[in-house]
C-alpha positions in Angstrom: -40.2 174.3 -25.5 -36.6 173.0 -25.7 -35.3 176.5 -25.9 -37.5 177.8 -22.8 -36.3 174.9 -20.7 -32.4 175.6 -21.7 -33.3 179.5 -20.6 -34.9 178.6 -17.6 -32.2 176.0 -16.9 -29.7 178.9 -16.8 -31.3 181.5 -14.9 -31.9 178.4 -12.1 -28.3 177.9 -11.8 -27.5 181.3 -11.2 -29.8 181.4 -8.5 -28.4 178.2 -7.2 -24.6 179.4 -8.0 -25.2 183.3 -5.9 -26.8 181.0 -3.0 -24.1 178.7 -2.8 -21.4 181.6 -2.9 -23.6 183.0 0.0 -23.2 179.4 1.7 -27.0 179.3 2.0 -27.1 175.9 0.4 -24.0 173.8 1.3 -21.3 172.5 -0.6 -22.2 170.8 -4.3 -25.7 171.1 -4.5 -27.1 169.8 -7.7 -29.8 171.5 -9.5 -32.7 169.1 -11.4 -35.4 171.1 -13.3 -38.7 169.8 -14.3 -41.5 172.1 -16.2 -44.8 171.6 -15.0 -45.9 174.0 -17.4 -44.8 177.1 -18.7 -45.5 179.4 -15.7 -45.1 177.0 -13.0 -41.6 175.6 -12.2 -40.2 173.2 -9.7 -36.6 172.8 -8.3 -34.8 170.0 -6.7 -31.9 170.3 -4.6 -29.7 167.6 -2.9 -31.2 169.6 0.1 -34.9 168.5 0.7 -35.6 171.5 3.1 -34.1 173.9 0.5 -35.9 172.3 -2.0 -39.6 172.2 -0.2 -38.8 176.4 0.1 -38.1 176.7 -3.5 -40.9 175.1 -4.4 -43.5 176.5 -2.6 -41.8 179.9 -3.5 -41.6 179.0 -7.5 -45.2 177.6 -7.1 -46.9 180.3 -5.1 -44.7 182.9 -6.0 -45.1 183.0 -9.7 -48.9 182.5 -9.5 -48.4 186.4 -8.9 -45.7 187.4 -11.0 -47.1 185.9 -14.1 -45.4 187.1 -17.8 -46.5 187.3 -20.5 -42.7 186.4 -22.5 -39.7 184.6 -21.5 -37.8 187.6 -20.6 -40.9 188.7 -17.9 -40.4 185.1 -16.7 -37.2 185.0 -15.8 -37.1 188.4 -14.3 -40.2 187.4 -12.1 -38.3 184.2 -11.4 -34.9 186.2 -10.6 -37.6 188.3 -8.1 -38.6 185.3 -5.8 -35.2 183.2 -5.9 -34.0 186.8 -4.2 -36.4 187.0 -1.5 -35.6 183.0 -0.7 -32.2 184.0 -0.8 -32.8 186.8 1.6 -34.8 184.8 4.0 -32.4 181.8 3.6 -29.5 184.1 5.0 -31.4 185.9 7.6 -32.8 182.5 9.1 -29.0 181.0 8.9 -27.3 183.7 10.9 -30.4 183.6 13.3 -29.7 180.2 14.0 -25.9 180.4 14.0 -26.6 183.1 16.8 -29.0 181.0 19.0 -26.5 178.3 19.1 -23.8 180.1 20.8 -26.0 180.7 24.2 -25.3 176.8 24.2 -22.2 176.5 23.7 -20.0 175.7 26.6 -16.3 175.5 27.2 -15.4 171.1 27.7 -18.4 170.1 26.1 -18.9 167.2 23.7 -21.1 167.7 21.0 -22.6 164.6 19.3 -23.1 164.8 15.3 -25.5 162.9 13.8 -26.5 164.0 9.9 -25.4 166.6 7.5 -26.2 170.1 8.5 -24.0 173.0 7.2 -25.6 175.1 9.8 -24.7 172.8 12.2 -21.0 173.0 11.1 -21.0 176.8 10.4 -22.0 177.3 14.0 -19.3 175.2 15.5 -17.0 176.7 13.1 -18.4 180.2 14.4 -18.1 179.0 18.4 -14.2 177.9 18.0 -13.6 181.2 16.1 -14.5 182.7 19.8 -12.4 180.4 21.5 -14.2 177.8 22.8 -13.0 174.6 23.2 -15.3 171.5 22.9 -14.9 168.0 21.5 -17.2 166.6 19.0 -18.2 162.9 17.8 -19.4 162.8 14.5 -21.3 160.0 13.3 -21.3 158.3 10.1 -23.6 155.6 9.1 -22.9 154.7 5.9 -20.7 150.8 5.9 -17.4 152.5 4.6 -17.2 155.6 6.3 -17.7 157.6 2.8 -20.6 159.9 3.2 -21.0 162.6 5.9 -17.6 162.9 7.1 -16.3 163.9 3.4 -18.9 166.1 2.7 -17.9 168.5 5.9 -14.1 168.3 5.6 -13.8 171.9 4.8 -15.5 172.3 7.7 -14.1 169.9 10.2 -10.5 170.8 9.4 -11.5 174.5 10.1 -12.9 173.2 13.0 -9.7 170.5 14.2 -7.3 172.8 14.9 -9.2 174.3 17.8 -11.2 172.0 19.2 -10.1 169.5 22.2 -11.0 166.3 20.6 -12.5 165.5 17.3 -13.0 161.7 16.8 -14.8 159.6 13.7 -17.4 157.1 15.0 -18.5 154.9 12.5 -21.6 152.9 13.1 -21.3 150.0 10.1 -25.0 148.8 9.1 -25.5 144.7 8.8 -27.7 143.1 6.7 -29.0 139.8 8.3 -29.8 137.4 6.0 -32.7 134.5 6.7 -31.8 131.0 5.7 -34.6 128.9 5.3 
């Protein structure tokens, strides 16, 4: 069983490696693996939304490609992490494109969460020369979360943008004294 989960293992992480070279999943996605059993597999991503796709996929999808040996497996497996791939990309540019009917020239564009679909497409609008200012929330107390996980993104986004400003909305606890 050891040596199936290793094998497995691997092939996951070169679906998850080609998908993040194709941007589909963002920047440092980790890969957990459990086995169900030895047919059905489930994957867990950083990314829940990813993650809910890749499972259904791996769950539903290999009730049909069913093998007999390892090396059936992981071919079968290879077979639906490329249609999710495929999808995945499609759905992203689709999105990216729909954006850009509302993107105007002096608007200002209020962040709130991680989406690198969200950043893409502003990178994408800017690219075309328009100019907009964005806010970009982070929630976390020190200011360490969202902002550094888009920085690739927001510096391609800085140098064309009117105004790009960090908001920082620190969280208090109250405390109850009795």
């Amino acid at each position: 069983m050891q040596g199936l989960t290793r094998t497995i293992k691997s092939s996951a992480e070169q679906i998850v490696e080609q998908s993040e070279q194709m941007g589909i999943l963002g920047q440092k996605s980790n890969l957990f693996l459990k086995v169900k059993s030895k047919k059905i597999l489930i994957f867990y991503l950083k990314n829940k939304s990813m993650a809910n796709i890749f499972q259904h996929y791996i769950n539903r999808g290999l009730q049909f490609y069913e093998g007999d040996n390892m090396q059936e497996l992981k071919q079968n497996l290879n077979k639906v992490a490329k249609e999710l791939l495929e999808i995945a990309s499609k759905s992203r540019e689709k999105i990216i494109n729909n954006v850009m009917e509302f993107l105007r020239n002096d608007i200002t564009i209020l962040i709130y969460g991680n989406s690198t679909v969200v950043s893409d497409s502003l990178v994408s609008g800017a690219q075309k020369g328009i100019k907009f200012s964005c806010i970009i929330c982070e929630t976390r107390p020190h200011g360490d979360g969202y902002i550094y996980n888009l920085d690739y993104y927001l510096k391609k986004i800085q140098k064309q943008v009117n105004n790009l400003q960090q908001t920082y909305l620190k969280q208090y606890s109250v405390q109850n004294y009795i």
